[in-house]
N, C-alpha and C positions, 0 to 999 in steps of 0.2 A: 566550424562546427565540430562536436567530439566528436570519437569515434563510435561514442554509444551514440550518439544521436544521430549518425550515419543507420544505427542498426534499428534503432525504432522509427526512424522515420525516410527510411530510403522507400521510395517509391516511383511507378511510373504513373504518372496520371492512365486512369481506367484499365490498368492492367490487374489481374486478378479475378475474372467475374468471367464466372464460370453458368452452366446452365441448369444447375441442379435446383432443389427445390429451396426457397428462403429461409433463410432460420427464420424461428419464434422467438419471443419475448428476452429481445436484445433491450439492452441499454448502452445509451451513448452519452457519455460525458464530457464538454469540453471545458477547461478552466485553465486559468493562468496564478502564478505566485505558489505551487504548490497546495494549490484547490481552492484559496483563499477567495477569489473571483469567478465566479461559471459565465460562460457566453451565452448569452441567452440561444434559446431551441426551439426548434419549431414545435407545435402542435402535437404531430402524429410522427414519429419516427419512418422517416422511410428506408426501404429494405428492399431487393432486387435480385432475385436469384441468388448462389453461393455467393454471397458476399466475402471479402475480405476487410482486415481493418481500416484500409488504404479507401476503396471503395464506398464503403457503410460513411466514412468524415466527408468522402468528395461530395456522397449524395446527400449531404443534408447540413452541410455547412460549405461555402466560399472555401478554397485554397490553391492558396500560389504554392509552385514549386519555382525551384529553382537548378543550377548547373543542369539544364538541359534535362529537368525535368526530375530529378535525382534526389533534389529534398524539400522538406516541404519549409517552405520560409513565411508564409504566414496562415491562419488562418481564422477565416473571419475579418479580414485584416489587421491580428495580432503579429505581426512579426517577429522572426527569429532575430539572433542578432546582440546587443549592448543595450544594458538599462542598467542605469545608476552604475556604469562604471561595470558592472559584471557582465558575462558573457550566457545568456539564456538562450535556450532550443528548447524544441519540442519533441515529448516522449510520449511513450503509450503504454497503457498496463491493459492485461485482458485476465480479470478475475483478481485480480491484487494483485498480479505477479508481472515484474515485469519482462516488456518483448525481448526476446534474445533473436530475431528473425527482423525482414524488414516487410515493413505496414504490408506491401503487396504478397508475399507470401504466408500472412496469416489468416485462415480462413475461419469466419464466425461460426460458432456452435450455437442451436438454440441454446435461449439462458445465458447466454456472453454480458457480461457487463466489460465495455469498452470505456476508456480512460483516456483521454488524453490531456495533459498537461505540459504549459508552457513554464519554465523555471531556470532560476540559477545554477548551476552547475561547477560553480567555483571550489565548493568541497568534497563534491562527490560528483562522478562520471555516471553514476549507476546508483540507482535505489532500488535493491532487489526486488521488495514486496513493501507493499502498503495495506493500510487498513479500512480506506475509505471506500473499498467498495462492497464492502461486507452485506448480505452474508455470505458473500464470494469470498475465496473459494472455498469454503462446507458448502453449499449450496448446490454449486453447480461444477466443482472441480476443476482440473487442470486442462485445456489441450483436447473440451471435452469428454472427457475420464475421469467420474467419481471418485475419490480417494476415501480409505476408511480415513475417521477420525477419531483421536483421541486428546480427553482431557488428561492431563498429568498434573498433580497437585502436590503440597506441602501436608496437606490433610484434604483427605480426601469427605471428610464431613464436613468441614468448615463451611463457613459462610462464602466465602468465593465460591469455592470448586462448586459450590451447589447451585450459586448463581447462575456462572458461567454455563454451569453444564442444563440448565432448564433452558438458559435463552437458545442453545441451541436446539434444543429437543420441539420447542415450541416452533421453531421453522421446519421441521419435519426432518432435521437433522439428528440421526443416530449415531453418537458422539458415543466411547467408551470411556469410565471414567476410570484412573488406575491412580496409584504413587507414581512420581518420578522414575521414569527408567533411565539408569545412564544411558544404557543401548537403546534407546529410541527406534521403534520400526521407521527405516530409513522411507517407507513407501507409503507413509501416513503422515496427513498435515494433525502437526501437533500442534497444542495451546499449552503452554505451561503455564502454570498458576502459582505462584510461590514470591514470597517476598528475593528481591535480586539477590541476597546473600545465599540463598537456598539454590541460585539456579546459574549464578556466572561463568560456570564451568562449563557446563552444558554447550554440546556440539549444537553450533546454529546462537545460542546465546552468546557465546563469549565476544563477540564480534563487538558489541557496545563499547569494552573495554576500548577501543583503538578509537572511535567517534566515527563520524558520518561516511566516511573516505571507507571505511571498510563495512560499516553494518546498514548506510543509508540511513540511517536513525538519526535524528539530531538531536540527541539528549546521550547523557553522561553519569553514569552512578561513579560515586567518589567507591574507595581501595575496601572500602570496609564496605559499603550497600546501604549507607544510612543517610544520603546525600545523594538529589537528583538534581543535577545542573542541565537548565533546560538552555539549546542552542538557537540561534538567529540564523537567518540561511546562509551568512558569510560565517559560519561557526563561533560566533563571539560569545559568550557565558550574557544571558539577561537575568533569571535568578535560578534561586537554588530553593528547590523544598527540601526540609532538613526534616522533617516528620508528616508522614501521614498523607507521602507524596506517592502516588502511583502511575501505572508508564502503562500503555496496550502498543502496542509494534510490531510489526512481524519484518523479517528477513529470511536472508535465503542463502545458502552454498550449492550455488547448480553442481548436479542436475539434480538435487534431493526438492522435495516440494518445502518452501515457505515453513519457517515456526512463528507462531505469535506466541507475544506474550503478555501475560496479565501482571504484573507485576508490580514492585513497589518498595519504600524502604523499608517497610514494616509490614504487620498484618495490617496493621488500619488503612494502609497505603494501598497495599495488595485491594482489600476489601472494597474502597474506593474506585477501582478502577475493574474489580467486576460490577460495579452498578453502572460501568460506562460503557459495559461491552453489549451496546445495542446499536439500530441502522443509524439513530438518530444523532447517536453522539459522536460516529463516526464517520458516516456521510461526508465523503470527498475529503478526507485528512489521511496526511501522511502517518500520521502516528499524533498519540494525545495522551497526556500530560493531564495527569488529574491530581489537584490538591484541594484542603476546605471550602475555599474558594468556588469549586466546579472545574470544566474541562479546558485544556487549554490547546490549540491546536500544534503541529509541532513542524515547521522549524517554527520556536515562537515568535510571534509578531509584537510584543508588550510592549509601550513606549518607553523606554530610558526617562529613569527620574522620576 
């Protein structure tokens, strides 16, 4: 087991659970393949005084641990372990961001959307931040802590920035909309808007440039920004939009909060993937991949051939 997955998933059975009052309108998600698969749920979520994320999975799903209780090896009877030759554990995001703590030391906020996912880990140890649990975190923020947010854009009248910035306003999210700051408020989750050529330099962006191993993103803009090479979970090239292909992703340089981004190889790319920045298109995906075609999830699953 990695060592991240010592960190998301160290736990003691029933340790954590405290006497205080329960959180409200939690969400818990469990899935395997990088969201690809959800484990089916029960009914009615159940919830139990100060929950923690360790506790909130034991009470409403099957799990084994294991080395004496230390990690968690399966759940549901999904085990940790070897599939297809790769090494898969299970990890946990609480609002898109992922745990740097272990399951029993995190405790649920009303509002939590709880993640957990079973996956390969062959190119990345760590995938900072995802986007499948949107509209976390504008929503309901960090650690339980609001963050202001702002939209940054390439034009801030365009068609994207305008998208983007209603879909959040219409979740009751008061998002500011600006141009691109190089100096980015370190203490606000930003959304950048702009075709990748406009935004690769960008502290929190640049990371893509190096692939999954550093940004958790499995997709690749080519040297120029006009070329998206969409990845597989062993990181292997399946294709490439070469126009009018657009990326949503967020990552993270702890301890700053999460950047997303909207992005693409062009405007029409960009623009494409502000019509995907809703729950629907994002819903349990690490990150998506939009071309004429529609959305595509990411790491991509396409068949070869």
């Amino acid at each position: 087991m990695s060592c991240v997955a010592v960190l998301g998933a160290v736990a003691l059975a029933g340790c954590g659970l405290g006497a205080g009052p329960a959180p409200s309108a939690v969400t818990l998600v469990v899935t395997s393949g990088f969201g690809a698969r959800v484990l089916h749920a029960a009914a009615a979520l159940k919830v139990k005084g100060q929950e923690t994320a360790m506790s909130l999975l034991q009470r409403n799903y099957p799990v084994a641990t294991g080395d004496g209780g230390g990690f968690v090896e399966s759940v549901d009877g999904l085990s940790a372990g070897q599939e297809a030759g790769q090494s898969v554990d299970w990890f946990y995001y609480v609002n898109g961001v992922e745990a740097t703590r272990g399951a029993d030391a995190t405790n649920v906020h009303s509002g939590d959307r709880i993640w957990w996912d079973r996956h390969d880990w062959s190119q990345t140890e760590t995938v900072p931040a995802v986007v499948g649990s949107f509209p976390a975190p504008f929503l309901n923020g960090i650690e339980g802590k609001r963050l202001p947010v702002r939209v940054e854009c390439a034009s801030v009248a365009g068609y994207a920035c305008r998208t983007v910035t209603a879909r959040l306003h219409a979740l009751g999210i008061a998002a500011s909309t600006t141009t691109i700051a190089r100096a980015g408020a370190r203490q606000s989750l930003r959304v950048l808007v702009a075709p990748w050529a406009g935004i690769e330099g960008e502290l929190g962006a640049q990371s893509l440039d190096y692939g999954p191993r550093a940004s958790g993103v499995y997709a690749r803009f080519s040297s120029d920004g006009r070329a998206l090479t969409l990845l597989d979970q062993t990181g292997g090239s399946v294709q490439t939009l070469r126009s009018s292909g657009g990326l949503i992703a967020a990552t993270r340089r702890a301890p700053d909060p999460p950047v997303w981004l909207v992005t693409g190889t062009d405007g029409e790319g960009v623009e494409l993937a502000a019509r995907a920045f809703d729950q629907r298109a994002l819903q349990n995906r690490f990150a998506v991949a939009v071309g004429p075609a529609g959305a595509i999830a990411l790491p991509d699953r396409t068949p070869s051939g």
